[in-house]
C-alpha positions as CSV (number, residue, x, y, z in Angstrom):
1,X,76.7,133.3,108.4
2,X,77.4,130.2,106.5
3,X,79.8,127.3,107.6
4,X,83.2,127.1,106.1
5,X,83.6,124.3,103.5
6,X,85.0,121.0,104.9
7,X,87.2,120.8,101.7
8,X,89.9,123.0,100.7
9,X,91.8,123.2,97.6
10,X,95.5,124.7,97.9
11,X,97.2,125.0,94.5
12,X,101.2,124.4,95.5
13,X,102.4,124.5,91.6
14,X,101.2,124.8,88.6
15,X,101.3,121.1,88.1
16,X,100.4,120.1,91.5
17,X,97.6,120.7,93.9
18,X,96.3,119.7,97.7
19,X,93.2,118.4,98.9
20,X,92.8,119.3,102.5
21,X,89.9,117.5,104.6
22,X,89.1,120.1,107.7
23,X,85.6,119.1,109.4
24,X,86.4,118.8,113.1
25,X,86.4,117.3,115.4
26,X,86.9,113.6,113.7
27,X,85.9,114.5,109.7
28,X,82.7,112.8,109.3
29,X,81.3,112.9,105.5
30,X,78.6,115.5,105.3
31,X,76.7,116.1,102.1
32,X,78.8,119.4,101.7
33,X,81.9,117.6,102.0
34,X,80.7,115.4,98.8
35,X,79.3,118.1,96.5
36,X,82.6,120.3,97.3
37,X,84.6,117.6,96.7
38,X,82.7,116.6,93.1
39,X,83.2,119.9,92.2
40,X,87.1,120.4,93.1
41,X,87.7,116.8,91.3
42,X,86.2,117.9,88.0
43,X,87.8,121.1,87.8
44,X,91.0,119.7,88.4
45,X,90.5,117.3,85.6
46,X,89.8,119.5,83.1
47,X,92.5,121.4,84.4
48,X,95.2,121.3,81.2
49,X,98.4,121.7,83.5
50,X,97.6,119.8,86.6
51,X,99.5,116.8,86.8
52,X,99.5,115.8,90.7
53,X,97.0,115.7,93.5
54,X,97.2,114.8,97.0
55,X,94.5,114.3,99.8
56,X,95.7,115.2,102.9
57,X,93.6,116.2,106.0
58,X,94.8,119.1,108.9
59,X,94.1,116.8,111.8
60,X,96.2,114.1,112.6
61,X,94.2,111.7,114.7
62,X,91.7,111.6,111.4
63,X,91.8,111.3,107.7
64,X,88.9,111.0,106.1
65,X,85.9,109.4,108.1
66,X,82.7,107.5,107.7
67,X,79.7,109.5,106.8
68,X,77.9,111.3,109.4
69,X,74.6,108.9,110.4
70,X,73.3,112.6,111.7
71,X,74.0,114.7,108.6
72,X,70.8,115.4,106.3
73,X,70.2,113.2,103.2
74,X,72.9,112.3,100.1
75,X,73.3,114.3,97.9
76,X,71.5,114.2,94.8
77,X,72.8,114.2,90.9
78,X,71.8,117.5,88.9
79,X,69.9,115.2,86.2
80,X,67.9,112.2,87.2
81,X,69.9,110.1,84.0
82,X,73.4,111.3,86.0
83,X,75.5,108.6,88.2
84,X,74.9,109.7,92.0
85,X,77.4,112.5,92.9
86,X,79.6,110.4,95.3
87,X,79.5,107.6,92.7
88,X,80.7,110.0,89.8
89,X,83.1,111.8,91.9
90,X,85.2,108.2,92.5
91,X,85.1,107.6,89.0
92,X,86.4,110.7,87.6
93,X,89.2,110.7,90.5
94,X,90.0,107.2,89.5
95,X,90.3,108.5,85.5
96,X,91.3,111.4,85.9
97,X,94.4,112.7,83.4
98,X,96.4,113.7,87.1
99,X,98.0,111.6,89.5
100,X,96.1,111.2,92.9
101,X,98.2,110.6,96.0
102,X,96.0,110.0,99.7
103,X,98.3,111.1,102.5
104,X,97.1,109.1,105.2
105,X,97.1,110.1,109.2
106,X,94.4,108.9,111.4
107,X,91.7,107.0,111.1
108,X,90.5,106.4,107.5
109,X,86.7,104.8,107.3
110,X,83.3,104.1,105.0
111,X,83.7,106.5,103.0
112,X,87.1,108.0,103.4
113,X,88.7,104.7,102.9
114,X,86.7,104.3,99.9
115,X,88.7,107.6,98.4
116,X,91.8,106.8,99.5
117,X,91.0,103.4,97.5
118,X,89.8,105.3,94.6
119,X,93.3,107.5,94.7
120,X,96.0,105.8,92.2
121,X,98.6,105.9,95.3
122,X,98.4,105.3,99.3
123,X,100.9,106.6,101.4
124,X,100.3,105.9,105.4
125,X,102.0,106.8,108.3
126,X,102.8,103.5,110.0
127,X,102.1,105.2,113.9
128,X,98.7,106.8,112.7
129,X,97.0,105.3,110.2
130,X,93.6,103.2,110.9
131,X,91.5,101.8,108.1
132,X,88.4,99.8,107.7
133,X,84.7,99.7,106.7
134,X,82.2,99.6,109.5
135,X,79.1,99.3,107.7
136,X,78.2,95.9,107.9
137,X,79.0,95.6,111.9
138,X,75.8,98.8,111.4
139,X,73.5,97.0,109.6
140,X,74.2,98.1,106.0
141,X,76.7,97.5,103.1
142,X,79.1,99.6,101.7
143,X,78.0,102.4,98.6
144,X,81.5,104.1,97.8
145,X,83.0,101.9,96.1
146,X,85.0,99.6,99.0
147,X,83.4,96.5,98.3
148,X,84.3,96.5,94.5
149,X,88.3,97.7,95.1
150,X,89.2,96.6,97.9
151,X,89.0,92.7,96.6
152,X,90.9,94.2,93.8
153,X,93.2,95.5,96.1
154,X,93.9,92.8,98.9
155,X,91.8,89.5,97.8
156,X,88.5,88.3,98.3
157,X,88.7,86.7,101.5
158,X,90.6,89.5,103.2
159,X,88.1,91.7,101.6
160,X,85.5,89.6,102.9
161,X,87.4,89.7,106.6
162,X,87.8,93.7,106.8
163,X,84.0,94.2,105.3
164,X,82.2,91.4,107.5
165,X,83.8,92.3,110.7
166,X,84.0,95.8,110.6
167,X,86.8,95.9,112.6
168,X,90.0,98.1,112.5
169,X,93.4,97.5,110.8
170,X,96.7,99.3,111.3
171,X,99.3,100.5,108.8
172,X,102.0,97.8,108.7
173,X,99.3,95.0,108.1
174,X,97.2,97.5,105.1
175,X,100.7,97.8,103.9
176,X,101.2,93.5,104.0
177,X,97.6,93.2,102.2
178,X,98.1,95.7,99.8
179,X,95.6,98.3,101.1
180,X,97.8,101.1,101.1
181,X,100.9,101.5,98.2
182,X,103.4,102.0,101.5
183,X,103.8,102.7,105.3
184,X,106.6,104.7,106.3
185,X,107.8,106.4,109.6
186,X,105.1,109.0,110.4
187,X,108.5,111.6,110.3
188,X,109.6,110.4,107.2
189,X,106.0,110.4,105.4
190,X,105.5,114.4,104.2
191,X,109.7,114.2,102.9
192,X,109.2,110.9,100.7
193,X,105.5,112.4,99.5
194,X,106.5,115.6,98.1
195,X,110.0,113.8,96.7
196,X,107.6,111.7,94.7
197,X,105.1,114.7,94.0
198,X,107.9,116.5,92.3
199,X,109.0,113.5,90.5
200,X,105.8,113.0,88.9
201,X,105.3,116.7,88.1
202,X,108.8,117.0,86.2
203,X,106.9,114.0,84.0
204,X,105.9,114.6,80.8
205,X,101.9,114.9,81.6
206,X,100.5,112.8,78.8
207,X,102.6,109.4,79.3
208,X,101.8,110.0,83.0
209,X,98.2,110.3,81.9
210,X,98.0,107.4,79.2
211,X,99.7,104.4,81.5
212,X,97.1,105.2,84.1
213,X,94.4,104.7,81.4
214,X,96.2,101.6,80.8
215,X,96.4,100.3,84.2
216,X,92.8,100.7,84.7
217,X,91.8,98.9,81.8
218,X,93.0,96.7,83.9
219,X,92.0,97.4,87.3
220,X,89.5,99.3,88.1
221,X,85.9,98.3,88.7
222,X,83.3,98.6,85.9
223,X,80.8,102.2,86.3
224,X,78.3,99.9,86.5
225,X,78.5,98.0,89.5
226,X,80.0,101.1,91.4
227,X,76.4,102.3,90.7
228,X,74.7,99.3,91.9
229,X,76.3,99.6,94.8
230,X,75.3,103.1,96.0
231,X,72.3,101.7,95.4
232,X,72.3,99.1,97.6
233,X,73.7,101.3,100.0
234,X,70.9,103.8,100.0
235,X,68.5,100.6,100.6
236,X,70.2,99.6,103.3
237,X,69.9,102.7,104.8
238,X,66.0,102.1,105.3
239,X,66.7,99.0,107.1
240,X,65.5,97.7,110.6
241,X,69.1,96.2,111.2
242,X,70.5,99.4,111.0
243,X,68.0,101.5,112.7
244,X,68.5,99.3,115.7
245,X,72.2,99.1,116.0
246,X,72.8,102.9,115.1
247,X,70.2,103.5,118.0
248,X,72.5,100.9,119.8
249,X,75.7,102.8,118.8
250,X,74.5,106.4,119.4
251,X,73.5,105.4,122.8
252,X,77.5,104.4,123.5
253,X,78.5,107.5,121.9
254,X,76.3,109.5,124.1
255,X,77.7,108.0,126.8
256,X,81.5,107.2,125.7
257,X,81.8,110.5,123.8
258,X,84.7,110.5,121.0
259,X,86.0,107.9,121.7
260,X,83.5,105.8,120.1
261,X,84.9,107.4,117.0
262,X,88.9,106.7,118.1
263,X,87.8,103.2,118.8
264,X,84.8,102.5,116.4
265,X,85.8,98.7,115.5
266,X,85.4,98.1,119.0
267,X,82.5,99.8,119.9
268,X,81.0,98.3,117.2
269,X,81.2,94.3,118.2
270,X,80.2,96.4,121.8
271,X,76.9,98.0,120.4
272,X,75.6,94.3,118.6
273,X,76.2,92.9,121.7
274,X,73.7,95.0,123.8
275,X,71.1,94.5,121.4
C-alpha cells in the first residue's frame, strides 16, 4: 500500500484554495512533499479562476519543517536544462497570477521558512510560531531560497544573525524584523485570514495579479542566484562539517527524542559543542 501524500490540496471556492502540510509527527521535507507540492503550485497557476492560496499545516506544534537528513535524495528536474524542482517550485509560487497566504503555527524551519518567505503574505500566531534556518549551525548553507529573501525581508545583518546562528526566533520579534507580514493572537489568527482571503477573492483577478508583478520587479530575488544557491546547498551536503555534526545531532535525537525537533536552536549550539 502506498503512503498518503504529505500535501493536500482542499479547494474552498472557486477563487480560493488550501495548502495543507500533514507529515507527522513534526513535518520534515521529504522528496514527496517537494514533487507534490511542484505539482499542486503549477496547477494552480494555470488555474484561470484561482485567485487565493493559503498554506496551512493540520498540526499545531509544526508548520512546515526542515528537510528530513534521513529521507532519500532531492528530487530531480524532468529535463537536465530545467531549474531543480524545489528551486522552480519557489519561483512560480512567488509569480504566480494568485495571491499566496502562509498561515503559520509551530515551528517553521530550512525549508519551510523558505516557503513561507517565498508566499506574498505571512500571517503567525504570536503563541506558536518559531522560525529560523538551522543549516549553518549543521554544517551547510541554505538552498531554498532563505539566504536570498530573507535579507530582502529583514536586512543584511539580521539576516546574517538568524542564518549564522541557527538559532530560533519567536513571533512578536519576526513580526519587529519584518519576517512575517503580522502576528496576531493565536484565537484571532484563522478570523482575520479568511476576512482577508475573501477580500482578496471579491478582487478583480488581474489588478490583483499585475501589482504583484509589479512588486516583484522590485523585490524578489533574481532565478539566477536562487539556482546557485541549491547548488551550493547540494555541495554542502557532501561535506565533512556536516557529516560530523549531523552524526553529532542524531546522536542527541536518539537519546532526547522529539524534542530535539521542539528545541532544535538549542540542541544545535548543544551538538557543536560535543564535537
Amino acid at each position: 500500500m502506498s503512503q498518503p501524500s504529505t500535501i493536500r490540496l482542499e479547494r474552498t471556492s472557486p477563487q480560493t484554495a488550501n495548502v495543507i502540510f500533514a507529515n507527522p509527527p513534526v513535518n520534515f521535507v521529504v522528496p514527496e512533499t517537494v514533487v507534490t507540492l511542484h505539482g499542486i503550485i503549477r496547477e494552480l497557476d494555470n488555474d484561470p479562476d484561482i485567485q487565493v492560496v493559503t498554506f496551512t499545516s493540520e498540526y499545531p506544534d509544526f508548520f512546515f519543517n526542515h528537510f528530513d537528513g534521513a529521507a532519500s535524495d532531492l528530487p530531480e528536474p524532468e529535463h537536465e536544462e530545467d531549474p531543480p524542482v524545489w528551486t522552480d517550485m519557489v519561483m512560480r509560487l512567488s509569480k504566480a497570477a494568485f495571491v499566496s497566504i502562509a498561515v503559520i503555527r509551530g515551528r517553521t524551519r530550512g525549508a519551510g521558512n523558505e516557503l513561507a518567505l517565498a508566499c506574498d503574505l505571512r500571517y503567525a500566531s504570536r503563541e506558536k510560531a518559531i522560525f529560523g534556518q538551522p543549516e549553518v549551525g549543521i554544517g551547510i548553507v541554505p538552498g531554498g531560497g532563505g539566504a536570498e529573501r530573507l535579507p530582502r525581508a529583514i536586512g543584511r545583518d539580521r539576516a546574517l544573525e538568524a542564518i549564522l546562528t541557527s538559532i530560533d526566533y519567536d513571533a512578536d520579534l519576526a513580526e519587529r524584523w519584518g519576517w512575517v507580514t503580522r502576528a496576531l493572537p493565536d484565537a484571532e489568527l484563522d478570523a482575520f485570514v479568511d476576512a482577508t482571503v475573501a477580500r482578496l477573492a471579491s478582487f478583480d483577478r488581474q489588478a490583483l495579479a499585475t501589482a504583484k508583478t509589479m512588486v516583484g520587479r522590485a523585490t524578489l530575488p533574481p532565478d539566477a542566484d536562487l539556482v546557485g544557491a541549491y547548488g551550493e546547498f547540494a555541495q554542502s551536503l557532501t561535506s565533512p562539517g556536516f557529516l560530523a555534526r549531523a552524526t553529532a545531532l542524531g546522536a542527541l535525537a536518539a537519546e532526547k527524542g522529539l524534542d530535539v525537533e521542539y528545541q532544535l536552536g538549542e540542541y544545535i549550539g548543544l551538538a557543536n559543542q560535543a564535537l
